[in-house]
C-alpha positions in Angstrom: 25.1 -35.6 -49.9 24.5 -38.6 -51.5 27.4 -41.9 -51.0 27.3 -41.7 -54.3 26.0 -39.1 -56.3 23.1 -39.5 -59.1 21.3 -41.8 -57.1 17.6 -42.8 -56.9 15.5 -41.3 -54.2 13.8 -43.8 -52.4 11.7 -43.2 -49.5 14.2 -44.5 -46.9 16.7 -42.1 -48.5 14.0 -39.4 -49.1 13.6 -39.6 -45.0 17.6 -39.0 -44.4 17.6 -36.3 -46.5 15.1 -34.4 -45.4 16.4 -34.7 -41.6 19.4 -33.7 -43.1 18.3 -30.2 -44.4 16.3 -27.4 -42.9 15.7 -25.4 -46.0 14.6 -25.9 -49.6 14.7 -24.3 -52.8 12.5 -25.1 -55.3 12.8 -24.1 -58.6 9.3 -23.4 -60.5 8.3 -24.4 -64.0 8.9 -27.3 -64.8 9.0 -28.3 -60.5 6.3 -27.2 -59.0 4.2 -26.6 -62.0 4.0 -26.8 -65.7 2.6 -24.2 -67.7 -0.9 -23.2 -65.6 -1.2 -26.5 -64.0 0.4 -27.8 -61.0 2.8 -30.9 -61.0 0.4 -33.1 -59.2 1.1 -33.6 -55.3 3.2 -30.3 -55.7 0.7 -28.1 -53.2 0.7 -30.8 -50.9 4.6 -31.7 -50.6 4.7 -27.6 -49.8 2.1 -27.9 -47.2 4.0 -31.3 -45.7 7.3 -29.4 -45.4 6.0 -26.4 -44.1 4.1 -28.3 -41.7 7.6 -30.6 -40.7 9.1 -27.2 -39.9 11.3 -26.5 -43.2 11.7 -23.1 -45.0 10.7 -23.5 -48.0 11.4 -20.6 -51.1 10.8 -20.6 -54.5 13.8 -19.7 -57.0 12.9 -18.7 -60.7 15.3 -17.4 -63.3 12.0 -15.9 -65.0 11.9 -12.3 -64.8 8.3 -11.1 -66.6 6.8 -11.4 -62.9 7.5 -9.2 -59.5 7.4 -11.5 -56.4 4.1 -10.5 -55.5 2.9 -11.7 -59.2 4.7 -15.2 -58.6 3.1 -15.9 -55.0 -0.7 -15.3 -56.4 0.0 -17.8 -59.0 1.6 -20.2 -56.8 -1.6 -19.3 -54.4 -3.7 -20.0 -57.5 -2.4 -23.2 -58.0 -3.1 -24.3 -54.4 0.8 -23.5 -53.1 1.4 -21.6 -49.6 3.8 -19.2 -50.8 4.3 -15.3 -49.7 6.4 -12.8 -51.9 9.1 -12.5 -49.2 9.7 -16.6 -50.1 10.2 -15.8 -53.9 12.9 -15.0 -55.5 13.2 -14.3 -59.3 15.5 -12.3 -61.2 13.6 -9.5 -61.4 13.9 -8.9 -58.0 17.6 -10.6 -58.0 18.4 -8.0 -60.2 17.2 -5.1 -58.4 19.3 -6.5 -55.3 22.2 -6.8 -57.3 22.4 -3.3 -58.3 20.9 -1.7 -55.6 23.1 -3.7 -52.6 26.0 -4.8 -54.8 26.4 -1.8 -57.5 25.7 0.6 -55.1 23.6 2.2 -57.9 22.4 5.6 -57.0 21.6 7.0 -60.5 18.7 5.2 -63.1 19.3 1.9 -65.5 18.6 1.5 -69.2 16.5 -1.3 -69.0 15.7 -4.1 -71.7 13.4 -5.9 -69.8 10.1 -6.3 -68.2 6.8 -4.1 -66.8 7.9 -6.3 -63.8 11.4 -5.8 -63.9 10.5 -2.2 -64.0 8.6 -2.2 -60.3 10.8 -4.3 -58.6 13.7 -1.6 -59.8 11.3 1.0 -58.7 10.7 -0.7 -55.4 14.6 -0.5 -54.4 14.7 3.4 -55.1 16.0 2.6 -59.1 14.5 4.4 -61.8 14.4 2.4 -64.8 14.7 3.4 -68.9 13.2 2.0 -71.6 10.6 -0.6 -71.0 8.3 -0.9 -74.3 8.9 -0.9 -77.8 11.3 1.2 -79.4 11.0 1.5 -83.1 13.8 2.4 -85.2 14.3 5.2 -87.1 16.9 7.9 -88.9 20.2 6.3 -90.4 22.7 4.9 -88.5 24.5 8.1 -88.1 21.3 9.1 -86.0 21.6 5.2 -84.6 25.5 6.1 -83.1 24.5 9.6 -82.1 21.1 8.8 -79.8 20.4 10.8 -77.1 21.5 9.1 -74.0 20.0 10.0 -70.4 24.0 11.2 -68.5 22.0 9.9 -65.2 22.2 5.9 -66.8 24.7 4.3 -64.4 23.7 0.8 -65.9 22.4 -1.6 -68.4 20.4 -4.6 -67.4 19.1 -6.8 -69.9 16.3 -9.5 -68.7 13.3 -10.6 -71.3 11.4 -8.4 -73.3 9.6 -9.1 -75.9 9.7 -5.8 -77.4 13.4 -6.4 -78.2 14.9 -4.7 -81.3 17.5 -3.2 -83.1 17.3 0.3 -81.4 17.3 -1.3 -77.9 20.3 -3.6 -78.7 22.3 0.1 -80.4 21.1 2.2 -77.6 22.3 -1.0 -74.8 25.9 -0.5 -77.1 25.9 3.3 -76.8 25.8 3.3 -73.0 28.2 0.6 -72.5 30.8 2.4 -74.3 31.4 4.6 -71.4 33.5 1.6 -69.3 32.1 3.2 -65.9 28.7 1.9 -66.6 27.6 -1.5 -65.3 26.0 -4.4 -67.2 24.4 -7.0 -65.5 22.0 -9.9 -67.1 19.1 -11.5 -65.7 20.6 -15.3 -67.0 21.6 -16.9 -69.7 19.0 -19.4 -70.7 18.7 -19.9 -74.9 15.6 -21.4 -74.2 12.0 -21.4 -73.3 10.9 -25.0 -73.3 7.0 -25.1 -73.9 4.2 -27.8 -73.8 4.5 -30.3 -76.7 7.9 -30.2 -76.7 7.9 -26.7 -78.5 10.4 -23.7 -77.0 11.2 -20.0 -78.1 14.4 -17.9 -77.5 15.1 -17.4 -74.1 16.9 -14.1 -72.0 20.7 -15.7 -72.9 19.7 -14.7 -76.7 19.0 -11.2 -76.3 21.9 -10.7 -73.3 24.6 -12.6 -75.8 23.6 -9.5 -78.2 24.3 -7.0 -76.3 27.5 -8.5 -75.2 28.3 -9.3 -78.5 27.5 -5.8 -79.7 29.5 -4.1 -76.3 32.2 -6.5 -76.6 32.0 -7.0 -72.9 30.4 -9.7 -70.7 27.8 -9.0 -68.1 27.5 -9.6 -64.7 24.7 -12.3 -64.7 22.7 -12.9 -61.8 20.4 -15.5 -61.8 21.2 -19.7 -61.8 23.6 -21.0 -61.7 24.9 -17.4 -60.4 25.6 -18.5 -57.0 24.4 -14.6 -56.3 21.0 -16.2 -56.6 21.6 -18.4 -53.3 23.1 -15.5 -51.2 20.2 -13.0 -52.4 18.0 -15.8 -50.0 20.8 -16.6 -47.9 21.7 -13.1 -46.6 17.8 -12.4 -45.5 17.3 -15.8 -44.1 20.8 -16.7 -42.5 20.6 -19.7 -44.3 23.5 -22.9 -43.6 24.1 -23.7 -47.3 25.0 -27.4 -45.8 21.3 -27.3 -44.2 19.9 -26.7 -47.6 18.3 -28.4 -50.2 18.3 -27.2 -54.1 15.3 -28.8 -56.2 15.1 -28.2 -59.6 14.9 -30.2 -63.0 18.1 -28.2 -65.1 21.2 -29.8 -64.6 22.8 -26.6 -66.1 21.0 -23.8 -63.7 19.2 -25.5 -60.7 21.8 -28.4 -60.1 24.9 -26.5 -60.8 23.8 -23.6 -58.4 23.6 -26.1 -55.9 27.3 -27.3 -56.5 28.4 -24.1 -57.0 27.0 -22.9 -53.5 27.7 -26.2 -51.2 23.8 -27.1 -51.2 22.5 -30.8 -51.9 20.8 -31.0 -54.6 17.4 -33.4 -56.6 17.0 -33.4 -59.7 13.2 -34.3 -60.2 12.6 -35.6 -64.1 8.9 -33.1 -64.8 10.9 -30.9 -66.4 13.6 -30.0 -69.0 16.8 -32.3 -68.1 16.8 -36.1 -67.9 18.7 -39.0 -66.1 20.7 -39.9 -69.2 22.2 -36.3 -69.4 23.2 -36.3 -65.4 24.7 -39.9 -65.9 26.7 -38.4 -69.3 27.4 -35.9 -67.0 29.2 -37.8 -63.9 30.8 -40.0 -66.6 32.8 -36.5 -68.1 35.7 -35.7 -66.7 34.8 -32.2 -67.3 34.9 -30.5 -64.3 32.0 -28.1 -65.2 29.9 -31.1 -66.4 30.4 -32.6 -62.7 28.8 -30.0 -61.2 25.7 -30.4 -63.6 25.8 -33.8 -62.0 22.6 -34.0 -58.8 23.2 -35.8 -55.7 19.5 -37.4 -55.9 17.1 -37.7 -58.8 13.0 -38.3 -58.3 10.5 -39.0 -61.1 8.4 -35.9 -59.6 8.6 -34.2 -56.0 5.2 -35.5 -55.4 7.3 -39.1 -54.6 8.6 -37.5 -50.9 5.3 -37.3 -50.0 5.1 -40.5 -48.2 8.3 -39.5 -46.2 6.9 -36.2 -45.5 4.0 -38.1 -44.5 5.1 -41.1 -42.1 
């Protein structure tokens, strides 16, 4: 960890860290690429750490793509990467349920086609993937037929969203024996140009809302997230490095999980926020607060390199 945290990482430093680690975690968007284009240096800094004998995974709260459908776009963009180093909620999810749930029955799911087959993969059979239109009057609404099998609602992105999902969602959770788990809880999809559109933590905060319960959320800062990679890997969280460019998913599920952490500034959050941040005497603001911070991971190179 940094002498100080918040601190500039400078190729000297860049060196000591790196020795200090034999792991890292890179977050995606906004990391290692930015919408279909790679952060420059990105497939290289991969290659360089691979090649200097670190693990390296890739951690995404997105969950419109299975594993497999992540690594052929990190492939695509010139990235080593297999499906067994990715881990998205999608797959986080499945996990969750499968290992932690001890779900044996199916899940109303308002999600993805991916979500779907990673569920699948894990022996879960999933409801309710595609549109549902609405219909009847809410009499009908209250009185839907529900599947008795439904052990569990999980609710990741779908753009198919609506009314009837959100009511159906309610219905099952009514029964207190059925679980609810999220995918995360990000409001936002930042987009080129400095445009964004609702994110999962809209359409989960819904349901809750509607339920009048919380769900069991998975994915960053979840510090589930880290031991879904830890537990397959035998990871040392102190060996581990988190890089990501959200001080309120990537950095904080580095603090919450004993990991060091960079915040590199090609993404969403910025310098100003993390010095805001260490300045608050706000103990959750402190852990949105990196030990490091790098203009772009493409700057370790020459450390990587020497």
């Amino acid at each position: 960890m940094a002498a100080s945290k918040c601190t500039q990482l400078t190729v000297a430093l860049s060196r000591h860290l790196l020795d200090s680690v034999d792991c890292v975690l890179f977050d995606c968007d906004g990391v290692i690429w930015r919408g279909d284009q790679a952060i420059p240096g990105a497939p290289e800094v991969i290659s360089s750490l691979k090649k200097n004998g670190k693990r390296v995974f890739f951690v995404t709260n997105n969950s419109t793509k299975t594993r497999q459908m992540y690594a052929d776009k990190l492939g695509k963009l010139g990235v080593e990467a297999t499906a067994d180093e990715v881990f998205g909620t999608a797959y986080c999810s499945a996990v969750y349920l499968k290992n932690v749930c001890k779900l044996d029955g199916k899940v109303y799911l308002i999600g993805s086609n991916a979500m779907r087959q990673e569920l699948e993969d894990v022996g879960i059979r999933p409801l309710g993937v595609g549109p549902d239109p609405i219909s009847g009057v809410p009499k009908d609404w209250a009185d839907v037929p529900l599947d008795k099998e439904v052990q569990a609602v999980l609710v990741g992105f779908d753009e198919h969203f609506s009314y009837m999902k959100l009511n159906i969602a309610l219905q099952y959770l009514c029964n207190p024996d059925c679980q609810f788990v999220g995918t995360n809880t990000d409001t936002r999809l930042p987009l080129e140009g400095g445009k964004a559109v609702p994110g999962t933590g809209c359409l989960l905060r819904a349901v809750e809302t509607a339920a009048q319960r919380q769900a069991q959320v998975v994915g960053k800062p979840s510090s589930f997230m880290f031991e879904c990679v830890a537990s397959q890997f035998d990871l040392d969280p102190e060996r581990c490095l988190m890089v990501g460019d959200r001080l309120d998913t990537d950095i904080m599920l580095g603090s919450n999980c004993g990991l060091k952490t960079l915040l590199t500034l090609t993404g969403v959050s910025t310098v100003a926020e993390a010095d805001a941040n260490l300045k608050s005497k706000c103990p959750l603001q402190q852990k949105m607060v990196p030990d490091y911070y790098i203009d772009s991971i493409a700057d370790i190179l020459p450390a990587l390199q020497a």
